[in-house]
Each structure stands twice: as structure tokens, then as C-alpha cells.
C-alpha positions in Angstrom: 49.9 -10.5 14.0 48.2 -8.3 11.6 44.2 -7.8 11.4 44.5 -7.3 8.0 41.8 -9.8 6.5 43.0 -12.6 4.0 39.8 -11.7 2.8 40.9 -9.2 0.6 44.1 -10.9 -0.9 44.6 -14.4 -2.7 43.2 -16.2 -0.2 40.0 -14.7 -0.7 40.5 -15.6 -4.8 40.8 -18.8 -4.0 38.2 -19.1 -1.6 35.8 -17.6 -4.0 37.3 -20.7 -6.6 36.8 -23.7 -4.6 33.5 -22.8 -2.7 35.1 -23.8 0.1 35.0 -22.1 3.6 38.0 -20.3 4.6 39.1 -19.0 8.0 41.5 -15.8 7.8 43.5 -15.2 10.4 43.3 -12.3 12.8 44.1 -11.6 16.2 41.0 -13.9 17.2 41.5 -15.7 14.5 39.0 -16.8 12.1 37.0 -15.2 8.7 34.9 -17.5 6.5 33.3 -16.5 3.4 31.5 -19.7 1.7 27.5 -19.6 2.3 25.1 -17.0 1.5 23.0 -15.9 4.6 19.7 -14.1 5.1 19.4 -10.6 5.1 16.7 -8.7 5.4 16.0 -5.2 6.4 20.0 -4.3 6.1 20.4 -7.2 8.9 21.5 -10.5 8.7 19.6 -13.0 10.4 21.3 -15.3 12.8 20.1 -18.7 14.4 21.3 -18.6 17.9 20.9 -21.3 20.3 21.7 -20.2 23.7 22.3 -24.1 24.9 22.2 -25.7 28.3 24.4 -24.6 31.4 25.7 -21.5 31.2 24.6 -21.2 28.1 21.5 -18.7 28.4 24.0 -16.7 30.5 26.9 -16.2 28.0 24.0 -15.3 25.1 22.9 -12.7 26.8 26.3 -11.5 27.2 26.7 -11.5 23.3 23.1 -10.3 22.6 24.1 -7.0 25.0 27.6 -6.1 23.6 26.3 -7.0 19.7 23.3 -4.2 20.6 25.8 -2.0 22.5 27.8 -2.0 19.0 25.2 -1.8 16.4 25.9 -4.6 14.6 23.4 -5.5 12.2 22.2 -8.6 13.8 19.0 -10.0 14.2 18.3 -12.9 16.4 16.4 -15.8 15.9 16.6 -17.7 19.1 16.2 -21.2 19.3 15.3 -22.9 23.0 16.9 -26.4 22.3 18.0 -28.2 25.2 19.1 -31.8 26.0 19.0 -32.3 29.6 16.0 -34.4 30.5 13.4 -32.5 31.6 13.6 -30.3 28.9 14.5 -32.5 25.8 12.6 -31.8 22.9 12.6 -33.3 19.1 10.5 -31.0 18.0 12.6 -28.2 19.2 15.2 -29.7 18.0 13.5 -29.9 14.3 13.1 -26.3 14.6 16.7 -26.0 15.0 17.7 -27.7 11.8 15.0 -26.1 10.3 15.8 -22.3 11.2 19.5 -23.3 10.8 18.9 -24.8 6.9 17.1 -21.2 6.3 19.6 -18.9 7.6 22.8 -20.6 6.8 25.0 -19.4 9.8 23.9 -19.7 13.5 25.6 -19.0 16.9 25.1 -21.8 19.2 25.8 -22.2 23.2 26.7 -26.0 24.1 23.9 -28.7 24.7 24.3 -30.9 27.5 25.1 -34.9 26.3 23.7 -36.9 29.3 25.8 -40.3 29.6 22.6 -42.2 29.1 19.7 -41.6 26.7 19.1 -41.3 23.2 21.8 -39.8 20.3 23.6 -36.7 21.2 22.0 -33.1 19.7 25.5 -32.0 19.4 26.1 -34.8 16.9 22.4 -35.1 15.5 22.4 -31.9 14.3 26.1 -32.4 12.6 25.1 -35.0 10.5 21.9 -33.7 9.8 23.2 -30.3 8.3 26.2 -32.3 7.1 28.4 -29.5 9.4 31.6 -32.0 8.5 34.3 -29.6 9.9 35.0 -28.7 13.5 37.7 -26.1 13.9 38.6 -25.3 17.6 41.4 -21.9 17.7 43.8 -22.6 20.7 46.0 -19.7 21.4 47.1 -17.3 23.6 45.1 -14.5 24.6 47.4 -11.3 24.8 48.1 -10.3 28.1 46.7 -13.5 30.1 49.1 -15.2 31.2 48.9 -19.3 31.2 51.8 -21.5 31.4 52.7 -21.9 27.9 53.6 -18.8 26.0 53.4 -19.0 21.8 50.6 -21.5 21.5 49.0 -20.7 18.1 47.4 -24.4 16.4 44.2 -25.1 15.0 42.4 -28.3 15.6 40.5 -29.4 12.3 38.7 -32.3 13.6 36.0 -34.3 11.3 32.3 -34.4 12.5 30.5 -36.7 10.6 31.9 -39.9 11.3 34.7 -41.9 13.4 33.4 -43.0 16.8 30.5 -41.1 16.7 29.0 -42.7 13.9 26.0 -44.1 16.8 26.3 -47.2 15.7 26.1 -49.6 18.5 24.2 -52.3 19.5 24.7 -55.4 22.2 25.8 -58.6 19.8 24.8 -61.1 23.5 24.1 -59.8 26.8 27.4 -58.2 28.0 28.8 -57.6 24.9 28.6 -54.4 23.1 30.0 -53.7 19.4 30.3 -50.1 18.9 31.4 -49.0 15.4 33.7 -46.6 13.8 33.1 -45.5 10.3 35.9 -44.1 8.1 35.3 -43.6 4.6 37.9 -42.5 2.0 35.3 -39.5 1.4 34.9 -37.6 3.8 38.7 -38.4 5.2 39.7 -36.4 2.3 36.9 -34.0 2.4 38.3 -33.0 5.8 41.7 -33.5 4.4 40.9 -30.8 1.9 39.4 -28.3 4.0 42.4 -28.2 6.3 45.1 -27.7 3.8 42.6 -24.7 2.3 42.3 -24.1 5.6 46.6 -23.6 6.0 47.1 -22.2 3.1 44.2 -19.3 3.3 45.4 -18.4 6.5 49.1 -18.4 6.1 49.8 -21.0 7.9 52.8 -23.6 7.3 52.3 -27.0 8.5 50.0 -29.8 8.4 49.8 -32.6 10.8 47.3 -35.8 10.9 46.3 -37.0 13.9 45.4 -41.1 14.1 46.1 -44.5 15.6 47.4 -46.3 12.5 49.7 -48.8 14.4 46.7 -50.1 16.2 43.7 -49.2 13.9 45.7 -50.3 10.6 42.2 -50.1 8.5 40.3 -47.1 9.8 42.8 -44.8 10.4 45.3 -46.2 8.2 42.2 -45.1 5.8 42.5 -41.5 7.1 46.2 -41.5 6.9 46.1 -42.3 3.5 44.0 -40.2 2.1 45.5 -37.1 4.4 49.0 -38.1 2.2 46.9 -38.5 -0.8 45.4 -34.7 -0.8 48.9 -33.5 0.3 50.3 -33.7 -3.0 48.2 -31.4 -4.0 49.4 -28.9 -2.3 52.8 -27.4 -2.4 54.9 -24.9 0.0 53.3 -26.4 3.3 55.3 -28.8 5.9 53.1 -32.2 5.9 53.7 -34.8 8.7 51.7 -37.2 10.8 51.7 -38.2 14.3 49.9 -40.9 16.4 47.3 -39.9 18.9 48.7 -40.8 22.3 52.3 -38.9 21.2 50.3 -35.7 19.9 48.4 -35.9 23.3 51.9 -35.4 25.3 53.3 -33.3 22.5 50.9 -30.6 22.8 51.3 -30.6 27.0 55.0 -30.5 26.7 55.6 -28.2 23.6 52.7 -27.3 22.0 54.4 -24.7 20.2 55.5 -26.9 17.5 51.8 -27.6 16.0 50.0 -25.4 13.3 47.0 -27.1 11.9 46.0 -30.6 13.1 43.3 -32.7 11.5 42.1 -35.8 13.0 38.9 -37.7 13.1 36.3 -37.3 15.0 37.5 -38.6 18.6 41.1 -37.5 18.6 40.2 -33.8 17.9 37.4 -33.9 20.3 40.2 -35.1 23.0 43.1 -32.6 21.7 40.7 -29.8 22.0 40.2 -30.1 25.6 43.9 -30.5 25.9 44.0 -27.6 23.6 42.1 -25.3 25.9 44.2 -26.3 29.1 47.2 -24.8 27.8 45.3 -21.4 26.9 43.1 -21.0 30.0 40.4 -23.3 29.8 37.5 -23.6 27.8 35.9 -20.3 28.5 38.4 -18.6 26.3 38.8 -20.9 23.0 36.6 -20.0 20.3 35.7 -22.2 17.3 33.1 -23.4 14.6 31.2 -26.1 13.0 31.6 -25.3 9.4 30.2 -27.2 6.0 29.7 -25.8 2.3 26.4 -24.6 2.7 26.2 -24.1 6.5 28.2 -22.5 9.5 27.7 -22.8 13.3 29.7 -20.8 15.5 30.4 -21.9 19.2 32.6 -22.1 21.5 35.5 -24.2 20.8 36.0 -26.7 23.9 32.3 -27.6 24.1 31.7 -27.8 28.2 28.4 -26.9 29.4 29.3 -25.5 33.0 26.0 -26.8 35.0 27.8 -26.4 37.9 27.7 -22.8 37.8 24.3 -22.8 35.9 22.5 -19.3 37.3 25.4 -18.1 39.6 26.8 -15.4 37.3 29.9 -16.5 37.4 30.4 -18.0 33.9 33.2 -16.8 31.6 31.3 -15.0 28.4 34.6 -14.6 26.1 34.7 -18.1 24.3 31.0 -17.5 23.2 31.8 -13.2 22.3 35.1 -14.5 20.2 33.0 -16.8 18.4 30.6 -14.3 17.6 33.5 -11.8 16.4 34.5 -15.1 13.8 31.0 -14.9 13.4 31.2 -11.1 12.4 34.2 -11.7 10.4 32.6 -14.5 8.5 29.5 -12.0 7.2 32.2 -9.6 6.1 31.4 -7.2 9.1 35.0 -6.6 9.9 34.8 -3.2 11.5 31.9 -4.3 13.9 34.5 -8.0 15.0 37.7 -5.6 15.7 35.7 -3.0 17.9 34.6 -5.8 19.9 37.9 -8.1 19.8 39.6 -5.3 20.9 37.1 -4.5 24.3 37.2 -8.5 24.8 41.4 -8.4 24.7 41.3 -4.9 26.3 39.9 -6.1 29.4 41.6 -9.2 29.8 44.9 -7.7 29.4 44.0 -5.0 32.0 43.5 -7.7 34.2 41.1 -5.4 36.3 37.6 -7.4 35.9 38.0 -11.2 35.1 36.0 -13.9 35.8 36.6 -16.5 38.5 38.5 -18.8 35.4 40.8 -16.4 34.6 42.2 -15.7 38.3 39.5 -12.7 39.1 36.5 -12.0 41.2 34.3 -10.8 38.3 30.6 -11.6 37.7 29.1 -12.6 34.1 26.9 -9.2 34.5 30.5 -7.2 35.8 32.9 -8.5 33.1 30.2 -8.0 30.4 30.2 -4.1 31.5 33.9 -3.8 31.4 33.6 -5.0 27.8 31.1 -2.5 27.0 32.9 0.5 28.8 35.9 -0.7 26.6 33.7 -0.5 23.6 33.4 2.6 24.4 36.8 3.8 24.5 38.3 1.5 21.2 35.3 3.6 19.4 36.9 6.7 20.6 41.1 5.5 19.9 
């Protein structure tokens, strides 16, 4: 597959047209070009919120190969957290805040306790009306998993659906939880995935839903996926219910391209997603919306099992930074450090407990920085 950005073809044109975002597709996959960021002092500044778990872990990893390659980077670090003893709103305000100034942020996962007040993961999605989640599941070159050829992107809409937080208990023991679909944003996301396809080359489009059972709601987001189809011409567009993706994509995954579901479903198919590839330390991804882009790793687990053991896998959280790269235009500074990220994976020498290997956090971050070395030098 070619680095060659989209960036600097049609797609770009287009992207330029719409003022939409737009992902181009390279090895890692993913280049955006819609918001306008802060720069100051020849740097860009960057929101990053290291998140709970491993999170503070696989930042630092970033924050030392992003310094080890010069990249013009300066970090505005945010210490949001959601587990209980450190929960804060007003940290969380400062978030939103420092994300609504910069316009592009890095962000480690927060940790959703089952009880307890609305998620910050989803708070902070509808507050910066971040309306598209795009998860990149695909093989990594030279790690070896049990599916070869997996190459699909989960489009998944992160507004509404299930996670609208409406609930409330009608009579003791009986709790109505609602799910909002509206013809809006349905084919707002609609929209963004077949710019999405067609930016990146890519040559099919399939909706995700539960229409035989949810005729309303998703029969809602089914029609309005067909509706913005027509639109666009040159692209294979089919649908498929939920519980038939779900087995599709563990018995031949190969067959899906770009998927776009609402809210649940993608959530769901994105941790399928990340099975077939080698879990969720390797799948990158963003939160994206016209004004405003998050980037974080793709198959949002927080890993407080192996909180402080330096064991965590760092690469899901360096590829999102590289889209992150590729996004402010800094191509050069993404493919030097793709290529130490895929260089020392496919030597297979230092990997992380995840991938099959005996590597620290500290052991496979200096691999990737004694690759760094030698892709400068090739």
C-alpha cells in the first residue's frame, strides 16, 4: 500500500470543498485535514490527556519518541480522570476548554465505572459535538494474528443511539432507557463515511443496524444511510444486521471496507475488530467533528490491571499520534516513526507481553527509538 498521501491529489480538493474531515490512507492509515489548530512558536499545540490505566504509561511513551524525532509538538497536558477517587468536573471543564482552544488533542482512555454519574468518554463527545468515531482495524505487517487481509474501518456515530443518557426508573424495578435516532445526525454520519470511502480509495460501504427488530430507530438510520448513498456514485453500498456483521467479521472479515453504525454496534464491532488484529493495544483511531479532532486509541480499554507494571503495549496510542501527525500535514515526522513502530514489531525481537514477547513499556519504547534512528539513516 502506498504512503503516498491523498492529501495531495483529488481527495484533498474535495476535502478542501466540503469542510469535511478526511482520513487518507497510509500504511497506518489515517490523514485528516478539516480544523485549523494552534500554532505558536513554529509548534502546534496539542491537548493530550494521558487517561486512566495505563494511560500515563503509554503518554509518556509518545511524549519520548515525539521528542526523540523533533516533531514540532507542544504538550498541553490535561490530568482528567474518572475513577473515583480522582473524578473531577472541574478538570473535566478544563478539558473541553483546552480542547475547544486547540482543536486537535491526543487522549489516553478514561475509565467508565459501572455505577456513578455519565461517562467522560461520552460527556466530552457531545459536548465538543466529536460526532464521528473511526476505529482502523488491520493487520500490522509482520505480526502475525489469525486472520490475514483484514483492512475495514469502523465509522461508528457518537452523539446519540444508546448512549443518549437518558434513563430514568418509570416504578420501582422498572427502568426505561432511551435510544435517540434522528434523521440528522444519521445522515451526518452517513455523509462522513462515504467522504470517508471515497477520500481514501476505498470501495464499499456497509450499514450496520437492527432494523428487523428496531423497525423505527434503526430503520431511521437505514434510511437515511440509502438516502445519502445516492449521492455517491462508483462505491458498492449494502447493509447488514448487527448480530450477522458480528459473526461475519470473526469468520471472514476480509469482506468489509467501511462500516457505519450507530453508536452501540460500532462500539461492539470495534472490540471484535481489534481481536482479529491483536487486541486493542495495536488499533488506532479518532474522534473526529468539523471543528474538532481527538485522537486515541481505537478499542478504548483502559488496562487497570496492569496499571504501573510496565507492561502495557504503547503502539495503539504512538499510531494514533502518527494519524495525529498526518492530520497537521507533518508527513515526514508520521512515516519516520510508523516505520520504527512497524520496524520493531516485524523484527519480532522486543514486543510486549500482548503481542507474544517478554518486553517492558520502557524496553519496547527504546527499540522504537533505536529504530528511529536507523529509518533516519535508510
Amino acid at each position: 500500500m502506498s504512503a503516498k498521501m491523498f492529501a495531495r491529489g483529488p481527495a484533498a480538493q474535495l476535502a478542501r470543498a466540503t469542510r469535511q474531515p478526511f482520513l487518507a490512507r497510509t500504511n497506518s492509515t489515517l490523514q485528516v485535514g478539516a480544523v485549523s489548530p494552534v500554532k505558536t512558536g513554529g509548534k502546534y499545540t496539542v491537548t493530550l490527556i494521558p487517561g486512566d490505566g495505563i494511560g500515563a504509561e503509554v503518554a509518556e511513551s509518545v511524549k519520548t519518541v515525539f521528542r526523540a524525532e523533533n516533531a514540532p509538538i507542544q504538550w498541553e497536558e490535561m490530568a482528567t480522570s474518572e475513577t473515583p477517587a480522582s473524578r473531577s468536573d472541574s478538570l473535566f471543564n478544563d478539558s473541553v476548554n483546552s480542547l475547544t482552544r486547540n482543536k486537535i488533542g491526543l487522549k489516553g482512555i478514561l475509565h467508565t465505572p459501572i455505577s456513578g454519574d455519565v461517562s467522560f468518554n461520552v460527556a466530552m463527545r457531545q459536548a465538543l459535538d466529536i460526532y464521528a468515531s473511526v476505529s482502523m482495524i488491520r493487520n500490522i505487517p509482520g505480526y502475525k494474528t489469525r486472520h490475514d487481509g483484514v483492512d475495514m474501518v469502523i465509522i461508528r456515530e457518537n452523539t446519540e443511539g444508546e448512549y443518549s443518557g437518558l434513563e430514568h426508573q418509570s416504578v420501582p424495578g422498572v427502568v426505561e432507557s432511551l435510544k435517540i435516532i434522528t434523521r440528522k445526525q444519521s445522515e451526518r454520519i452517513s455523509r462522513f463515511a462515504f467522504d470517508f470511502a471515497k477520500a481514501n480509495n476505498r470501495k464499499k460501504v456497509t450499514c450496520i443496524h437492527k432494523a428487523n427488530i428496531m423497525k423505527l430507530s434503526d430503520g431511521l438510520f437505514r434510511s437515511a444511510f440509502h438516502s445519502i448513498s445516492k449521492g455517491y456514485s462508483g462505491l458498492t453500498v449494502d447493509d447488514m444486521i448487527v448480530d450477522n456483521a458480528s459473526m461475519q467479521c470473526v469468520g471472514r472479515p476480509q469482506q468489509f471496507d467501511v462500516l457505519v453504525t450507530p453508536n452501540l454496534y460500532g462500539n461492539v464491532l470495534s472490540n471484535i475488530g481489534a481481536a482479529l488484529v491483536g487486541g486493542p493495544g495495536v488499533v488506532p483511531g479518532c474522534n473526529m467533528g468539523d471543528d474538532i479532532a481527538i485522537f486515541e486509541p481505537g478499542c478504548r480499554h483502559v488496562g487497570l490491571d496492569i496499571q504501573g507494571k510496565d507492561q502495557a503495549n504503547p503502539t495503539a496510542m504512538l499510531l494514533s499520534g502518527v494519524l495525529m501527525l498526518r492530520h497537521l500535514g507533518l508527513h515526514d515526522h508520521a512515516d519516520y516513526i510508523e516505520k520504527a513502530v512497524y520496524g520493531v514489531i516485524a523484527d519480532g525481537k522486543t514486543l510486549t507481553r500482548d503481542m507474544g514477547g517478554e518486553a517492558s513499556t520502557v524496553e519496547f519504547t527504546r527499540a522504537i527509538l533505536d529504530k528511529l534512528e536507523v529509518v533516519h539513516k535508510a
